[in-house]
C-alpha positions in Angstrom: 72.2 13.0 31.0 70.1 16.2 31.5 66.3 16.4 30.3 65.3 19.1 28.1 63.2 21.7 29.8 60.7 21.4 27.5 60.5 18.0 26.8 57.5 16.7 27.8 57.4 12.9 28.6 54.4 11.0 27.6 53.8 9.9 31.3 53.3 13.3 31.4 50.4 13.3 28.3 48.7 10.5 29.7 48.7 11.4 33.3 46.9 14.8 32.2 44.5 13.1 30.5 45.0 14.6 27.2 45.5 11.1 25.6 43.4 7.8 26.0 45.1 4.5 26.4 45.0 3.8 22.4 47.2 6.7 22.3 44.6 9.2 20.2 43.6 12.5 21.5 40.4 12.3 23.2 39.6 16.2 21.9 40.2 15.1 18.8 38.6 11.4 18.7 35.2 13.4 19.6 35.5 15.8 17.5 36.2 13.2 14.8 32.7 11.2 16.0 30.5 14.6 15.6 31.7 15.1 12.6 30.6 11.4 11.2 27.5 11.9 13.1 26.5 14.9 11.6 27.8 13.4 8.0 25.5 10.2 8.6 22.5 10.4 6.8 19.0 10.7 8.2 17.3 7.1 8.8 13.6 6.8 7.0 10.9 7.7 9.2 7.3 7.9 8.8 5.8 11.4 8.5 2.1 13.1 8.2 2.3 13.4 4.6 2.6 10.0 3.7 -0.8 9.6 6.1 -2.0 12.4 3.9 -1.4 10.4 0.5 -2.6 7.4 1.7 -5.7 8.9 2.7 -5.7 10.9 -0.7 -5.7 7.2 -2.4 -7.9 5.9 -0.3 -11.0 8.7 -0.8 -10.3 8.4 -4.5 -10.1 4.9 -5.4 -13.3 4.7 -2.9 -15.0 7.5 -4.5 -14.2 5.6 -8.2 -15.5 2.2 -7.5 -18.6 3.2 -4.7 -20.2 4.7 -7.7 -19.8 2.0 -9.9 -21.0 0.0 -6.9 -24.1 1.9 -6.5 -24.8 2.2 -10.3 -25.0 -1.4 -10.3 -26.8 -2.0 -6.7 -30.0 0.6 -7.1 -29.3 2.0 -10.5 -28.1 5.7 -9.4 -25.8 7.6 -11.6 -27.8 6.4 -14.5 -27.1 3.1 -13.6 -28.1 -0.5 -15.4 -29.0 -1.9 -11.8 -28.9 -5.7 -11.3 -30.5 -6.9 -14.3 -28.7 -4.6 -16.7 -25.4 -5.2 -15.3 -26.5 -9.1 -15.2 -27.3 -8.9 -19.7 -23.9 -6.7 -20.0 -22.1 -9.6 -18.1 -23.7 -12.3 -21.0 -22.3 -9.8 -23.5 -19.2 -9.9 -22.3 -18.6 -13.8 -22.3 -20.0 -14.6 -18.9 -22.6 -17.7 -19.5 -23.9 -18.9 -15.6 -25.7 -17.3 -13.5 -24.7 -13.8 -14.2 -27.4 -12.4 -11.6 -25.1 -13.7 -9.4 -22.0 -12.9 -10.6 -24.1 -9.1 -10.7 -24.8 -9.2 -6.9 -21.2 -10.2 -6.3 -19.5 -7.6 -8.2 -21.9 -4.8 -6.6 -21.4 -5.8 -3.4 -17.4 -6.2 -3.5 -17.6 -2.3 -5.3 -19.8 -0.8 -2.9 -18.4 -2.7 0.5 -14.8 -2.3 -0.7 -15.4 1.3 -1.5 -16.7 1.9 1.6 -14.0 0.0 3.6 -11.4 1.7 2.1 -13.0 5.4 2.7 -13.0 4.4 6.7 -9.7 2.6 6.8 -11.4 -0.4 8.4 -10.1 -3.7 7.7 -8.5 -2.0 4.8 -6.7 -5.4 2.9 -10.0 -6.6 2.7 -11.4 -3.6 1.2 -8.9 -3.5 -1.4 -8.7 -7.3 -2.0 -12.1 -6.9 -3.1 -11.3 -3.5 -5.6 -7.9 -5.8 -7.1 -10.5 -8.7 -7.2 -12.8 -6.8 -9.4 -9.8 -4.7 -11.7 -8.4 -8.1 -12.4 -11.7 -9.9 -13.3 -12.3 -6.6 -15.9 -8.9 -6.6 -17.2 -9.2 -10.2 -18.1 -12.6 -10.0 -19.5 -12.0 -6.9 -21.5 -8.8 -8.7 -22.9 -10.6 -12.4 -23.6 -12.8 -9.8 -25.7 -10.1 -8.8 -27.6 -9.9 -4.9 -26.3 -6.4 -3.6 -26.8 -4.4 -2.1 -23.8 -6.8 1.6 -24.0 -9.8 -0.3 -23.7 -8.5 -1.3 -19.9 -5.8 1.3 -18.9 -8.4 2.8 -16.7 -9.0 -0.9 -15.2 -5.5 -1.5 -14.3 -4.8 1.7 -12.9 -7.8 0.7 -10.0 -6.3 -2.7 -10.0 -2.5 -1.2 -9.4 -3.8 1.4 -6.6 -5.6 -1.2 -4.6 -2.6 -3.2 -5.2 -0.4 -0.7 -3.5 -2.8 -0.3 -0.5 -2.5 -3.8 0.1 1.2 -3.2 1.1 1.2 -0.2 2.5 -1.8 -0.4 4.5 -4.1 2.6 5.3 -1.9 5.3 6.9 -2.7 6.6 9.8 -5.6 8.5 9.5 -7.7 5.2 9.3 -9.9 3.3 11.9 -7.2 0.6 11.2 -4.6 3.0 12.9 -3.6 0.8 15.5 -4.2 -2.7 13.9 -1.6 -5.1 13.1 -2.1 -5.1 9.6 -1.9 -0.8 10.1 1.7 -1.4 11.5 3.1 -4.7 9.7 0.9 -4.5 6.1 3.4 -7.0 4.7 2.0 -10.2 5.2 -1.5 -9.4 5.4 -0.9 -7.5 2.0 0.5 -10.5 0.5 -2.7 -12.6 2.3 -4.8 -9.7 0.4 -3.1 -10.5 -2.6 -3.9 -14.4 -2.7 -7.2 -13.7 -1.5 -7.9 -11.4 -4.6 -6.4 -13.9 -7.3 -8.5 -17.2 -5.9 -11.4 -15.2 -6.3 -11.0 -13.7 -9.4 -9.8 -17.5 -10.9 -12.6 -19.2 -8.8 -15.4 -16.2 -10.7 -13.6 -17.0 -14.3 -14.3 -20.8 -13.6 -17.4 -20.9 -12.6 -19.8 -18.2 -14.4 -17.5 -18.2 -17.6 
């Protein structure tokens, strides 16, 4: 029997190449990969703004709770200073050594506030803010002020909260720190850290 002329035998297709061994054109196959390539969508990355908002949150919530800090340390700001702070502790239901409790409070304000303006050791800083906003909220509550009385309170509380899992971005001294790169755990560490202190303060000076 006598073959076409134009018949083309697949021997033919494969030894040119034009097919692979599965049998689909390799032209096509590629062109078929491009076009799920281009299709795909982006992966996530990290990008300068999101170093910009962090360091945004960071310079405000720092700016917010230094001067509270310093009100209470040396009286600026029109300030109560120590003592003052230490009487407005008693009126709010604290009843041992609220001189103490004064110093404490100050110092986490003022050394968190600062910590977080740096980026330096950042879930520490903002353990200390959450550790304060919590001890506030509660006290403000215990006193029987509705939610308006501490909205402000837990909006510091929820923004240190955040920068406890997020870490500092990248325009921080903590840039190239573990808990920088990996803010997970040491978030969750900040976390614990804030809640022990805040029960251990409610135990002791209330």
């Amino acid at each position: 029997m006598s073959t076409p002329d134009n018949f083309d035998s697949p021997t033919t297709k494969f030894d040119s190449g034009a097919y692979d061994e599965s049998g689909f054109d390799r032209q096509g196959n590629d062109s078929m990969l491009a076009d799920v390539e281009e299709s795909a969508p982006e992966p996530d990355r990290w990008h300068a703004g999101l170093d910009v908002g962090l360091l945004v949150l960071r310079l405000g919530l720092a700016m917010v709770m230094g001067a509270h800090g310093l009100q209470k340390l040396f009286g600026l700001f029109d300030g109560p200073g120590i003592g003052g702070f230490a009487d407005a502790l008693t009126a709010m239901g604290y009843t041992g050594q609220t001189t103490l409790l004064a110093w404490i409070t100050a110092l986490a304000e003022t050394g968190g506030a600062l910590l977080l303006a740096l980026g330096l050791f950042t879930p520490i800083g903002a353990a200390a803010v959450l550790g304060v906003a919590i001890n506030i909220v509660v006290s403000k509550f215990q006193l029987g002020s509705g939610y308006f009385e501490a909205e402000l309170d837990l909006l510091v509380g929820v923004a240190a909260l955040a920068l406890l899992f997020t870490g500092a971005g990248r325009i921080a001294i903590d840039k190239n720190t573990p808990w920088r790169r990996k803010p997970g755990v040491f978030g969750l560490f900040g976390l614990l850290l804030a809640a022990a202190a805040s029960i251990v303060i409610i135990v002791m000076f209330r």
